[in-house]
C-alpha positions as protocol buffer text, in pm:
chain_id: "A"
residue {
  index: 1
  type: UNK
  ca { x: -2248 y: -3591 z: 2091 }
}
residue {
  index: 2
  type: UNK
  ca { x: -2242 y: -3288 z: 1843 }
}
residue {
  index: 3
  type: UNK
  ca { x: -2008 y: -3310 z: 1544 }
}
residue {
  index: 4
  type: UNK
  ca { x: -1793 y: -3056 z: 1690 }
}
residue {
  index: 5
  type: UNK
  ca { x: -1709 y: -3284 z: 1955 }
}
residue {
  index: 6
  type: UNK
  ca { x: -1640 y: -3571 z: 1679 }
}
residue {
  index: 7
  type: UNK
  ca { x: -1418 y: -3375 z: 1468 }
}
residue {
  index: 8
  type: UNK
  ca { x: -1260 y: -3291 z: 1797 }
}
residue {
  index: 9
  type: UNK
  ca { x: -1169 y: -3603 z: 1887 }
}
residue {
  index: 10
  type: UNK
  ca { x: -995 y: -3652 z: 1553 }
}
residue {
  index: 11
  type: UNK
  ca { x: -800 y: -3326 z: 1602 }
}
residue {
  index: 12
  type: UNK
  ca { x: -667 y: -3440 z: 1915 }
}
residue {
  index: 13
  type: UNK
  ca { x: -570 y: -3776 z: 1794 }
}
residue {
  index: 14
  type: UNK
  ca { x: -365 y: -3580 z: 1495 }
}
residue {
  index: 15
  type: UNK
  ca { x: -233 y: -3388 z: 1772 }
}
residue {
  index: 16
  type: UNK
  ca { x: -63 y: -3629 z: 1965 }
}
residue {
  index: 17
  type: UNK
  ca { x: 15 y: -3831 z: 1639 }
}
residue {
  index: 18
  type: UNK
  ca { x: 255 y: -3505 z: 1553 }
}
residue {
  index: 19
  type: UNK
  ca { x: 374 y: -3499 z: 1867 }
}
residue {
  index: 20
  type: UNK
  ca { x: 511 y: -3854 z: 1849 }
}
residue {
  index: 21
  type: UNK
  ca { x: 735 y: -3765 z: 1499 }
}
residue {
  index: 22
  type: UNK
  ca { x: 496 y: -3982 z: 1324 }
}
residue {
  index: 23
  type: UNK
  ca { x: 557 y: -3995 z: 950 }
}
residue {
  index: 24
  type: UNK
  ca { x: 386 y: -3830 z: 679 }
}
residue {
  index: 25
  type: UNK
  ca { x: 255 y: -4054 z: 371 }
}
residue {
  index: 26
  type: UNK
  ca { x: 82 y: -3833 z: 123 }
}
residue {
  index: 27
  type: UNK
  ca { x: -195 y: -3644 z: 164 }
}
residue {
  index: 28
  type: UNK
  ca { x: -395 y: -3942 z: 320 }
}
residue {
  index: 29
  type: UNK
  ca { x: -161 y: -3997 z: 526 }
}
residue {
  index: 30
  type: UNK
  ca { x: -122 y: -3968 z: 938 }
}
residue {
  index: 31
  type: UNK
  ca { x: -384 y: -4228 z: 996 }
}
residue {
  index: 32
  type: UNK
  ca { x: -705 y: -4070 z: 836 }
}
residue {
  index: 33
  type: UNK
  ca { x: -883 y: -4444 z: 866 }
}
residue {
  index: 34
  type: UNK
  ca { x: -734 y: -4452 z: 1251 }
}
residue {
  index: 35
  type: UNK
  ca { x: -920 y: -4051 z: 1305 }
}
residue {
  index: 36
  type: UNK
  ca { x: -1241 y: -4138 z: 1150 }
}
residue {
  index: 37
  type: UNK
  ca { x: -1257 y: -4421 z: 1379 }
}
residue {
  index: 38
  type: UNK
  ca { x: -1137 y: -4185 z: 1654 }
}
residue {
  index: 39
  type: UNK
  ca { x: -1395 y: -3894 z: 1515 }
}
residue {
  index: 40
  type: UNK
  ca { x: -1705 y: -4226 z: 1555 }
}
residue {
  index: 41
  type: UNK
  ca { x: -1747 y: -4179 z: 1137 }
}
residue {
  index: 42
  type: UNK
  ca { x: -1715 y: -4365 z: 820 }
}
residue {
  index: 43
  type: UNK
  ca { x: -1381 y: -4216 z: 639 }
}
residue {
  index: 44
  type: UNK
  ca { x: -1644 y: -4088 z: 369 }
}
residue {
  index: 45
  type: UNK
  ca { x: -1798 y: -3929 z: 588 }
}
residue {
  index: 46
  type: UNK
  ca { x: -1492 y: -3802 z: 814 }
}
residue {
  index: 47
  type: UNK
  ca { x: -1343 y: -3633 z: 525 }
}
residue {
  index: 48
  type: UNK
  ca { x: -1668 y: -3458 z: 424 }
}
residue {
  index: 49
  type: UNK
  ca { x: -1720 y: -3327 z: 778 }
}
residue {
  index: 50
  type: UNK
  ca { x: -1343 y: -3234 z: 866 }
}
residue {
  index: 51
  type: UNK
  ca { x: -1347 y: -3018 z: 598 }
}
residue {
  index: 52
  type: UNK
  ca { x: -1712 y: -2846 z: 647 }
}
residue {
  index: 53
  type: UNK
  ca { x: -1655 y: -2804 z: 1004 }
}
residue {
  index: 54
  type: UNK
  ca { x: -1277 y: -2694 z: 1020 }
}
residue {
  index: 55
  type: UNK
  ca { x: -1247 y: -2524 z: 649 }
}
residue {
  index: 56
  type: UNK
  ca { x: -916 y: -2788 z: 623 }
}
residue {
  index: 57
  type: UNK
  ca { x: -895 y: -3102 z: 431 }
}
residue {
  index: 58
  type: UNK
  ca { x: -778 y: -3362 z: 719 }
}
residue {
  index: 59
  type: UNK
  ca { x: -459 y: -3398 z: 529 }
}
residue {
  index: 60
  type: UNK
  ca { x: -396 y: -3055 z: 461 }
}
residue {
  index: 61
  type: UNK
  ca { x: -449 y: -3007 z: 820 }
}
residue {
  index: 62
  type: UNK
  ca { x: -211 y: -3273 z: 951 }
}
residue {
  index: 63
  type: UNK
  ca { x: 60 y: -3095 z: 683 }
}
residue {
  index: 64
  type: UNK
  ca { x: 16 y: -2764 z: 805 }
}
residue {
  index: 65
  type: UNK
  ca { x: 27 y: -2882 z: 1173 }
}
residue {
  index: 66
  type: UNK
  ca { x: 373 y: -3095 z: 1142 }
}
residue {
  index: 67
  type: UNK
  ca { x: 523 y: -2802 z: 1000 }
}
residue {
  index: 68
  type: UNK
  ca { x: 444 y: -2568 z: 1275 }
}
residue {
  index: 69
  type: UNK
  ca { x: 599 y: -2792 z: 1499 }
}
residue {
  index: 70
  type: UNK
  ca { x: 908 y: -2833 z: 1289 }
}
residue {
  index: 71
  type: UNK
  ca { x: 920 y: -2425 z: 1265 }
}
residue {
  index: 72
  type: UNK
  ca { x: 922 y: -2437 z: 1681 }
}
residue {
  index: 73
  type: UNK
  ca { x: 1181 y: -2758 z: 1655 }
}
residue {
  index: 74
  type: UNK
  ca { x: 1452 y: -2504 z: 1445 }
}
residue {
  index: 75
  type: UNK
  ca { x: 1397 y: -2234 z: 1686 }
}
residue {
  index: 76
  type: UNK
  ca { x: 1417 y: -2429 z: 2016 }
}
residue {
  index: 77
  type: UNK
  ca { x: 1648 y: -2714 z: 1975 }
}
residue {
  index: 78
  type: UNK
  ca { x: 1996 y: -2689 z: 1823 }
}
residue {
  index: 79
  type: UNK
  ca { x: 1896 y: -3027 z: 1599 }
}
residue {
  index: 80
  type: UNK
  ca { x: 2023 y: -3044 z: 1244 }
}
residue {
  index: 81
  type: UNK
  ca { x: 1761 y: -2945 z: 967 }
}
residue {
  index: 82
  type: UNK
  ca { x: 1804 y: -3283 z: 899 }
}
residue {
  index: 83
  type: UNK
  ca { x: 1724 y: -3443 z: 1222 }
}
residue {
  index: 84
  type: UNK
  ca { x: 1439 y: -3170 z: 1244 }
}
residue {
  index: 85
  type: UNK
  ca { x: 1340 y: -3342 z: 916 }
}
residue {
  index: 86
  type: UNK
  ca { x: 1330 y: -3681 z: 1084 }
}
residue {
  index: 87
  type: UNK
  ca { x: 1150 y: -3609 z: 1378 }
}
residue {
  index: 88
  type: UNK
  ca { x: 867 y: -3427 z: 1213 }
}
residue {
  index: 89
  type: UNK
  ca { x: 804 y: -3761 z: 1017 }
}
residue {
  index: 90
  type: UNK
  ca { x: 1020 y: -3685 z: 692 }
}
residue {
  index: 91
  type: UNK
  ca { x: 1202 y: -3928 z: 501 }
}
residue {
  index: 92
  type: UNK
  ca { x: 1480 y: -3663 z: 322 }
}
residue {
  index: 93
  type: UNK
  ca { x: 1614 y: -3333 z: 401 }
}
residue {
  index: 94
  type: UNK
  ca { x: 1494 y: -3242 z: 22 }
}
residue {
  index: 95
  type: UNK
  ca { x: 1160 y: -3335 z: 96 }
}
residue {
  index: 96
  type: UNK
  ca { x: 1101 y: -3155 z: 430 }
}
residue {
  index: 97
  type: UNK
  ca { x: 1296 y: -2863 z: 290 }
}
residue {
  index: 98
  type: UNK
  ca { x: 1074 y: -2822 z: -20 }
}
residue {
  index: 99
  type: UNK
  ca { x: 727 y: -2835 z: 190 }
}
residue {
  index: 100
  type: UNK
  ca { x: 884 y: -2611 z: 463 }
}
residue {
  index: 101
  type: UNK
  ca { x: 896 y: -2354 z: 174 }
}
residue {
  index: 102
  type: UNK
  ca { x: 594 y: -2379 z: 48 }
}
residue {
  index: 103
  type: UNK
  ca { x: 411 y: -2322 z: 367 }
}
residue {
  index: 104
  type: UNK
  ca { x: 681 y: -2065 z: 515 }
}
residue {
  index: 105
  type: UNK
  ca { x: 852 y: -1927 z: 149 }
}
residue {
  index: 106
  type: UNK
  ca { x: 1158 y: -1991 z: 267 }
}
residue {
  index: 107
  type: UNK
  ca { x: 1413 y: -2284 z: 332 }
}
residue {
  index: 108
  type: UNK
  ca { x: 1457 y: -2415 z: 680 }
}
residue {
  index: 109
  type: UNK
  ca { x: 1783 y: -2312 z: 668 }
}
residue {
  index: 110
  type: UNK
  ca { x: 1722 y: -1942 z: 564 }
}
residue {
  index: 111
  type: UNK
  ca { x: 1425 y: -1954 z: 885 }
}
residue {
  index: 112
  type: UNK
  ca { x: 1726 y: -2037 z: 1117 }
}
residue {
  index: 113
  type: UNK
  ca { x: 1953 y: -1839 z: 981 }
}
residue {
  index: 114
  type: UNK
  ca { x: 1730 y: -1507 z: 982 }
}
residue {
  index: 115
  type: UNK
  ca { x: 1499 y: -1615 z: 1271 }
}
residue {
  index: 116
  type: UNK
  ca { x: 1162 y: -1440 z: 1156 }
}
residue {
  index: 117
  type: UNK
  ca { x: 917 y: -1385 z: 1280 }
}
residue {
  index: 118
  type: UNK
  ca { x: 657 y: -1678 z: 1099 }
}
residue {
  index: 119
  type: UNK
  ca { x: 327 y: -1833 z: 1280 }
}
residue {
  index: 120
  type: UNK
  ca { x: 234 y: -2127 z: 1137 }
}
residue {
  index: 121
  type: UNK
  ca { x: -106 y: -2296 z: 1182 }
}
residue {
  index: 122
  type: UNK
  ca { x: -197 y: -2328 z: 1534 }
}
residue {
  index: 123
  type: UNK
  ca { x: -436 y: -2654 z: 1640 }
}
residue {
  index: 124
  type: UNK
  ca { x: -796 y: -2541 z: 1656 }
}
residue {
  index: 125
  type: UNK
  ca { x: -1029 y: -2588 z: 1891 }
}
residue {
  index: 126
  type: UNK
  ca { x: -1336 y: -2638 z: 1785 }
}
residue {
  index: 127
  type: UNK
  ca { x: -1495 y: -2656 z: 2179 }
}
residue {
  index: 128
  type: UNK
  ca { x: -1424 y: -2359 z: 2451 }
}
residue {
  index: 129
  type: UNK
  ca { x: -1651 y: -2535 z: 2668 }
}
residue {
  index: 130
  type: UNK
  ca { x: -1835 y: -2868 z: 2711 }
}
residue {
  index: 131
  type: UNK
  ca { x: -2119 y: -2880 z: 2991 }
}
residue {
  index: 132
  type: UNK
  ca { x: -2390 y: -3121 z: 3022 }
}
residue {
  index: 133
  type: UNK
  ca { x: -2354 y: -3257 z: 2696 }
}
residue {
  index: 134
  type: UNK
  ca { x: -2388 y: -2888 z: 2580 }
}
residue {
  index: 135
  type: UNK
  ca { x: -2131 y: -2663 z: 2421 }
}
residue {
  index: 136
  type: UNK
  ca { x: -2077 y: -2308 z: 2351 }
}
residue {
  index: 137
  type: UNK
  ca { x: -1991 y: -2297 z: 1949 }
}
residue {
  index: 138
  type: UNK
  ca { x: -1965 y: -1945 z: 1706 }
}
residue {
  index: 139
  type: UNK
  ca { x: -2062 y: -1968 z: 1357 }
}
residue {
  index: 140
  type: UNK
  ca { x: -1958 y: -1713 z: 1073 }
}
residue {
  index: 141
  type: UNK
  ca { x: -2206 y: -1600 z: 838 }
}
residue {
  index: 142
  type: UNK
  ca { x: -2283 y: -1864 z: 545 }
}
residue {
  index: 143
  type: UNK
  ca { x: -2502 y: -1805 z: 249 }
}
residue {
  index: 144
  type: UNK
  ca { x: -2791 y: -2077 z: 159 }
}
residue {
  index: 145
  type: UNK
  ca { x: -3030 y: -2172 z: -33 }
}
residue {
  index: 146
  type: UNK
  ca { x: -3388 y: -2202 z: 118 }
}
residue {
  index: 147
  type: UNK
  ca { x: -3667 y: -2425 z: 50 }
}
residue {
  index: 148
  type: UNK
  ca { x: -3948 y: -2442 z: 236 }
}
residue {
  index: 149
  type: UNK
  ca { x: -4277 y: -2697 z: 302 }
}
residue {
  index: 150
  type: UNK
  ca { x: -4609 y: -2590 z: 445 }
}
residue {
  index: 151
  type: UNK
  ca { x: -4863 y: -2832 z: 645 }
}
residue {
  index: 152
  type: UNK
  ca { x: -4918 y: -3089 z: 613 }
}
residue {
  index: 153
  type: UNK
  ca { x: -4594 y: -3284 z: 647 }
}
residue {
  index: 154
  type: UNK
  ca { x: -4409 y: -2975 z: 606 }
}
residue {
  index: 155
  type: UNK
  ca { x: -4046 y: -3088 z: 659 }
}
residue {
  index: 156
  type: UNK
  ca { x: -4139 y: -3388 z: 420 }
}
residue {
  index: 157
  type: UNK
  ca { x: -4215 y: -3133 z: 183 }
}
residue {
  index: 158
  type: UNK
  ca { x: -3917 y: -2915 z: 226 }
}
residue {
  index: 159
  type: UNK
  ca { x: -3716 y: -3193 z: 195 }
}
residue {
  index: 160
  type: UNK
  ca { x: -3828 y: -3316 z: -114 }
}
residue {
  index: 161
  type: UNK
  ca { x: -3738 y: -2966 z: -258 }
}
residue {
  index: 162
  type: UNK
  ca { x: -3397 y: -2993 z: -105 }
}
residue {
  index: 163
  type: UNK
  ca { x: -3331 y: -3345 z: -253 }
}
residue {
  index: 164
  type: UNK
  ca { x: -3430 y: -3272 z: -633 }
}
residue {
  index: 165
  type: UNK
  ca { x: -3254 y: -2941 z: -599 }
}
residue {
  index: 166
  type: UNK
  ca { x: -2888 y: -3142 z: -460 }
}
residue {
  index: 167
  type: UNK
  ca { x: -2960 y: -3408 z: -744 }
}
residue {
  index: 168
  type: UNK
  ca { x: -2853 y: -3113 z: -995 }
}
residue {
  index: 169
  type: UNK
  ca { x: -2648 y: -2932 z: -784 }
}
residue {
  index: 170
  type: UNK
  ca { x: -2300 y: -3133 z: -603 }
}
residue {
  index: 171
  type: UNK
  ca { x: -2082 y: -2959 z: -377 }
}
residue {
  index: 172
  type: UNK
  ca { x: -1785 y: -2821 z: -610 }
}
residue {
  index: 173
  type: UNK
  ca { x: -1597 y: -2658 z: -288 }
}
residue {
  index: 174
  type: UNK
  ca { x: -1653 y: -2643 z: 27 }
}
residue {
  index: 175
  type: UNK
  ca { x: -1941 y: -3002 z: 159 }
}
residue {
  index: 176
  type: UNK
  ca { x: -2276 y: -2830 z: 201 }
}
residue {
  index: 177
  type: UNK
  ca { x: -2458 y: -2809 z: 557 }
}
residue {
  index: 178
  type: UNK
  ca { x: -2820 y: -2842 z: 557 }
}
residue {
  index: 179
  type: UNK
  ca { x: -3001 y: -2657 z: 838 }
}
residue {
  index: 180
  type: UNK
  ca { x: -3323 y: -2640 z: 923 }
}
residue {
  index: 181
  type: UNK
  ca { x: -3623 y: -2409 z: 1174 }
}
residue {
  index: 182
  type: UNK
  ca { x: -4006 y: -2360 z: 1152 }
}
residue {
  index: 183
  type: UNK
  ca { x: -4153 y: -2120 z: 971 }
}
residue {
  index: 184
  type: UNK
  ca { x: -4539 y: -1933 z: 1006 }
}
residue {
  index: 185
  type: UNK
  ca { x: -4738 y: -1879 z: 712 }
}
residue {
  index: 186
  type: UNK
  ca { x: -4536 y: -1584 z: 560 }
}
residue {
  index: 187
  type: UNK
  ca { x: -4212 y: -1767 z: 596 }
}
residue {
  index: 188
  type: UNK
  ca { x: -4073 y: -1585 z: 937 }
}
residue {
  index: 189
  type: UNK
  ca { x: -3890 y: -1784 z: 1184 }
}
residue {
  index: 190
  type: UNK
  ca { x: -4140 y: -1952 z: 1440 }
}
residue {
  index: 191
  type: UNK
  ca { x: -4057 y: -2166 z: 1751 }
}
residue {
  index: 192
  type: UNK
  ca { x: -4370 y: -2280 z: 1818 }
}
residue {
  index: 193
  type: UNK
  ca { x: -4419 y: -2694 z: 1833 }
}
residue {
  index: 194
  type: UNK
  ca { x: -4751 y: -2630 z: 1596 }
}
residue {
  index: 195
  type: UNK
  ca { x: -4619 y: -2450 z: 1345 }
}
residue {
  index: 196
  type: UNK
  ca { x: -4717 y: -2399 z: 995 }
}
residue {
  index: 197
  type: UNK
  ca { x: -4388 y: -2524 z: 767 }
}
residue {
  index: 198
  type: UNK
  ca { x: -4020 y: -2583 z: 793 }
}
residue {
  index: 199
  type: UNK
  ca { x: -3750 y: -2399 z: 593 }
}
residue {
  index: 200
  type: UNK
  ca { x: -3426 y: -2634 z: 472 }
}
residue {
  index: 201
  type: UNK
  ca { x: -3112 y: -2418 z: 425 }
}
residue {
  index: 202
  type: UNK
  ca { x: -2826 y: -2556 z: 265 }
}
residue {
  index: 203
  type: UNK
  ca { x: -2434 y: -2375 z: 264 }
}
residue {
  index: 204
  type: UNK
  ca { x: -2328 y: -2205 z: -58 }
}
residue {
  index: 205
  type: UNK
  ca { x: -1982 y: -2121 z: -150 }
}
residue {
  index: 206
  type: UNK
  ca { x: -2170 y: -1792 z: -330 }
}
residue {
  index: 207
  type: UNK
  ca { x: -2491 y: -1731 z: -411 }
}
residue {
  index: 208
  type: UNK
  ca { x: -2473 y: -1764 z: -756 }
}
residue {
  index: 209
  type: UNK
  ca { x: -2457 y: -2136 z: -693 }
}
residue {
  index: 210
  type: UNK
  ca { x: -2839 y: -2092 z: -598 }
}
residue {
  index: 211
  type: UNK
  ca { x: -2945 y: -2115 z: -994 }
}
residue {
  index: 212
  type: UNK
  ca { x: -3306 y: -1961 z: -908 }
}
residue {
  index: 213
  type: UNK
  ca { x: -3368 y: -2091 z: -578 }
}
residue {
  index: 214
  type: UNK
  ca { x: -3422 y: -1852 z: -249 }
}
residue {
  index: 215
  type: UNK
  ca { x: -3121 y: -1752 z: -88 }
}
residue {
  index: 216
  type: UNK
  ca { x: -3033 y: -1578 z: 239 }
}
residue {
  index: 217
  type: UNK
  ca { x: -2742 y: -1542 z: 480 }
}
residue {
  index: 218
  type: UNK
  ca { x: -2709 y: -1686 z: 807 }
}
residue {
  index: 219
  type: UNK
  ca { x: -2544 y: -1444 z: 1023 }
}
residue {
  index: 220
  type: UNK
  ca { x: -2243 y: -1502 z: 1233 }
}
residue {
  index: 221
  type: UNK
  ca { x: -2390 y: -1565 z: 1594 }
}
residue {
  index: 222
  type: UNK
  ca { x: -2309 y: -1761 z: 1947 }
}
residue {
  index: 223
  type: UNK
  ca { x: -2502 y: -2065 z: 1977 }
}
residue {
  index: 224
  type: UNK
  ca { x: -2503 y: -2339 z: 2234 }
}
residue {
  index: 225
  type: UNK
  ca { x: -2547 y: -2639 z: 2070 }
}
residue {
  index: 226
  type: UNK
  ca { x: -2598 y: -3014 z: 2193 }
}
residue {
  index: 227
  type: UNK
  ca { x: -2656 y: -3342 z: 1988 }
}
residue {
  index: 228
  type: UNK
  ca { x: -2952 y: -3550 z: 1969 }
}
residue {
  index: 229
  type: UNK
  ca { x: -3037 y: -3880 z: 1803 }
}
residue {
  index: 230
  type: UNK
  ca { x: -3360 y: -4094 z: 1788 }
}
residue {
  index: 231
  type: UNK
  ca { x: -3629 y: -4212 z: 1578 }
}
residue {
  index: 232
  type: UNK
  ca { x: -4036 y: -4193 z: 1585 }
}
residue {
  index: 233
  type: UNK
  ca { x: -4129 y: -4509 z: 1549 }
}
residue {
  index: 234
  type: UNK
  ca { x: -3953 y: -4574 z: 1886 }
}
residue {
  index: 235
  type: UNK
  ca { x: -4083 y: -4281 z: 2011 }
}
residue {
  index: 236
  type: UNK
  ca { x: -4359 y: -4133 z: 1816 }
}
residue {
  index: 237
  type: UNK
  ca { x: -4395 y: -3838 z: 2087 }
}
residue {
  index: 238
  type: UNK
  ca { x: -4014 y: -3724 z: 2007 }
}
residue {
  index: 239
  type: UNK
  ca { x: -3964 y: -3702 z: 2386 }
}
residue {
  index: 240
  type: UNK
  ca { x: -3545 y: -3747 z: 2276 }
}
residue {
  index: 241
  type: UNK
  ca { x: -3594 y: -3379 z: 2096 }
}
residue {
  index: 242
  type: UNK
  ca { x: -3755 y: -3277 z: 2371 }
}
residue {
  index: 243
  type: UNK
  ca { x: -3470 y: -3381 z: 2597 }
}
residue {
  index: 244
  type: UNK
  ca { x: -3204 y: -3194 z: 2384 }
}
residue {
  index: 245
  type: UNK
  ca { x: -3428 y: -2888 z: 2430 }
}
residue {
  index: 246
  type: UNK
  ca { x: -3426 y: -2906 z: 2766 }
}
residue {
  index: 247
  type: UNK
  ca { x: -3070 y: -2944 z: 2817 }
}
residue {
  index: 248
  type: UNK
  ca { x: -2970 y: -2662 z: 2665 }
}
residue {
  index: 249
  type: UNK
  ca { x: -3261 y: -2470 z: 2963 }
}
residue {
  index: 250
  type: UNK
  ca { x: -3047 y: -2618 z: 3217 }
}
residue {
  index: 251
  type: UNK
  ca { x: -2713 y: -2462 z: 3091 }
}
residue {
  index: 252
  type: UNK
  ca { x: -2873 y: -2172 z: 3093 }
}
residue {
  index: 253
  type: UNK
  ca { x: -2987 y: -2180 z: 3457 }
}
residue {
  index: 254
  type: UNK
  ca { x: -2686 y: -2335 z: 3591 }
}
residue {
  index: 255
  type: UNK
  ca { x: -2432 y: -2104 z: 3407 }
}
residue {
  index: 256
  type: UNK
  ca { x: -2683 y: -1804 z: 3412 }
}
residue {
  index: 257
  type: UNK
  ca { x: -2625 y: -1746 z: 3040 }
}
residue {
  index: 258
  type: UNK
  ca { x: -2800 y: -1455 z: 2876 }
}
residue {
  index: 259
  type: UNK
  ca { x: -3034 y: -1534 z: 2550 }
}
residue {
  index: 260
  type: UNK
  ca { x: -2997 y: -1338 z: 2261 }
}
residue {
  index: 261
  type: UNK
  ca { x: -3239 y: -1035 z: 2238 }
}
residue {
  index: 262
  type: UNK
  ca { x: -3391 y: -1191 z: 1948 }
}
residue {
  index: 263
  type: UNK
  ca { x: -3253 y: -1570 z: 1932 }
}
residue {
  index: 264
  type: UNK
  ca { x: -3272 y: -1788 z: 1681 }
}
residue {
  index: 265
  type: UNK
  ca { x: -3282 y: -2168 z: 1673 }
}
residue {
  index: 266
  type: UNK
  ca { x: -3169 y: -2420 z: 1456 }
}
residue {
  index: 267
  type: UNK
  ca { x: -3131 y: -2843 z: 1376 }
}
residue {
  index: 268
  type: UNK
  ca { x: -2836 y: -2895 z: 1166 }
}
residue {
  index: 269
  type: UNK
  ca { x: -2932 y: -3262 z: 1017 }
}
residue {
  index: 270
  type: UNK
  ca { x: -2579 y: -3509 z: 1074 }
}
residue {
  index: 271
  type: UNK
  ca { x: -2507 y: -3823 z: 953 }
}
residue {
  index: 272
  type: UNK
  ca { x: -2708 y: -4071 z: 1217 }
}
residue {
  index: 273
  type: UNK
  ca { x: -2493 y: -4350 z: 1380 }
}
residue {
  index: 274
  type: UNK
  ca { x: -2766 y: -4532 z: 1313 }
}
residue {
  index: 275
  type: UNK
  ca { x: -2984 y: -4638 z: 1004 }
}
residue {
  index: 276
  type: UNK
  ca { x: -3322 y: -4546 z: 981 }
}
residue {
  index: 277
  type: UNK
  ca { x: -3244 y: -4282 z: 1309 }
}
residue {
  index: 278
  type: UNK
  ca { x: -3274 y: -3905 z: 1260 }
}
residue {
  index: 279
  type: UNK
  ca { x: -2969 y: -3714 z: 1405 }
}
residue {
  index: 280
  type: UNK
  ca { x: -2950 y: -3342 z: 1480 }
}
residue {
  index: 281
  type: UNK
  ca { x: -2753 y: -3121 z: 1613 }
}
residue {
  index: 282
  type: UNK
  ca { x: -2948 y: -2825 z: 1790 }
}
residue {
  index: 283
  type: UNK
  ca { x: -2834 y: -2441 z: 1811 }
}
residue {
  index: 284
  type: UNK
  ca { x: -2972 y: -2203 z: 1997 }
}
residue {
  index: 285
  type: UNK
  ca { x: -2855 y: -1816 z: 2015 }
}
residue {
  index: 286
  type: UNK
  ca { x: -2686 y: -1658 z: 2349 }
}
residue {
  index: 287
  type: UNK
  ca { x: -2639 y: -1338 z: 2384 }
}
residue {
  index: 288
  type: UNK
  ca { x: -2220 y: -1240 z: 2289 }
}
């Protein structure tokens, strides 16, 4: 399972949650314990991911969400602001009234009175389409850091980099990603099972977070991606990376799917279900 289909999970179970009226307690409110659970994650680890993967906080999210479907409650029922204030999990009129302003800037009553034209947040999808345990997933561009390792043990290497360089340097916005791809000699991108390093690249929220180490951009692309999970002392010939691999082959030949010109590939490292397991999710370019 990728972590798009995780955070999924949780989206829809927030989704039906506003649906039912239920109530809003704070920020952490709406059940974050009940949507980790629902997302397969440790709430640490939920709220870390929600927000990487979705650009929300969870409860900013839910927030955002409940008033949308108040704003669509005013416009299609003839319900008092105050019943509208019940049923999208409020306690008071005053306190739905002064958080319908700040997401709207202006008063429920003023919305009903004037009827304008106001989109709120709409509930994202984070998968288009699921396939084989394979989905079809965009990313924007995202500036990184780089550090790489050269054989032998290259990615032991790069990751050693990686660890003394987040030991000095904690996420202050947005959590960081960490993605990885093999490298030849000179550092270019290289697909090849034997080759000679690995590159780590881990999200910035600018590059002046970098502090001296390499950066680059990862451009916006379409990837299909698909989860994988395993570990080499089970299986020291990493036959379950080799599966993910070929999973993604078969979407391509049964939903004749076009590679990019020039594709690239990359494991996003994830948070294993399992201790002592290595978990990745892999992405590999289609053409748009």
């Amino acid at each position: 399972m990728t972590i798009y289909e995780q955070i999924q999970k949780s989206v829809d179970f927030v989704e039906a949650r506003i649906d039912e009226g239920a109530q809003i307690r704070g920020s952490s409110g709406m059940g974050i314990g009940f949507a980790a659970r629902e997302a397969g994650m440790s709430t640490r680890s939920f709220v870390t991911w929600f927000w990487a993967v979705t650009g929300f906080t969870y409860g900013e999210y839910a927030l955002r969400r409940r008033l949308e479907r108040a704003r669509s409650l005013l416009v299609e029922t003839g319900a008092s602001v105050l019943e509208v204030a019940l049923e999208s999990g409020y306690r008071s009129h005053e306190a739905f009234s002064r958080a319908f302003r700040e997401e709207f800037a202006l008063s429920p009553q003023e919305f009903r009175k004037g009827r304008p034209l106001l989109n709120g947040l709409g509930k994202i999808m984070l998968i288009k389409e699921l396939y084989m345990g394979v989905i079809i997933k965009e990313l924007n561009d995202m500036t990184v850091a780089c550090f790489d390792g050269f054989s032998p043990a290259s990615e032991d290497k790069a990751h050693a980099a990686l660890d003394r360089w987040l030991a000095s340097h904690p996420a202050k916005g947005k959590p960081r990603r960490v993605f990885g791809h093999n490298i030849d000699v000179k550092g270019n991108p290289d697909c090849k099972p034997d080759n000679d390093g690995y590159r780590l690249m881990v999200t910035l929220d600018s590059a002046d977070e970098a502090e001296g180490a390499k950066t680059a951009v990862i451009r916006k692309g379409k990837f299909l991606v698909t989860g994988i999970e395993g570990n080499f002392e089970n299986d020291p010939s990493g036959a379950w990376i080799t599966a993910g691999w070929k999973r993604m082959d078969e979407m391509f030949r049964e939903k004749n799917l076009r590679s990019h010109p020039a594709p690239r590939w990359f494991e996003e490292e994830l948070e294993p279900s399992v201790p002592g397991n290595l978990r990745l999710d892999l992405y590999r370019e289609i053409a748009e």
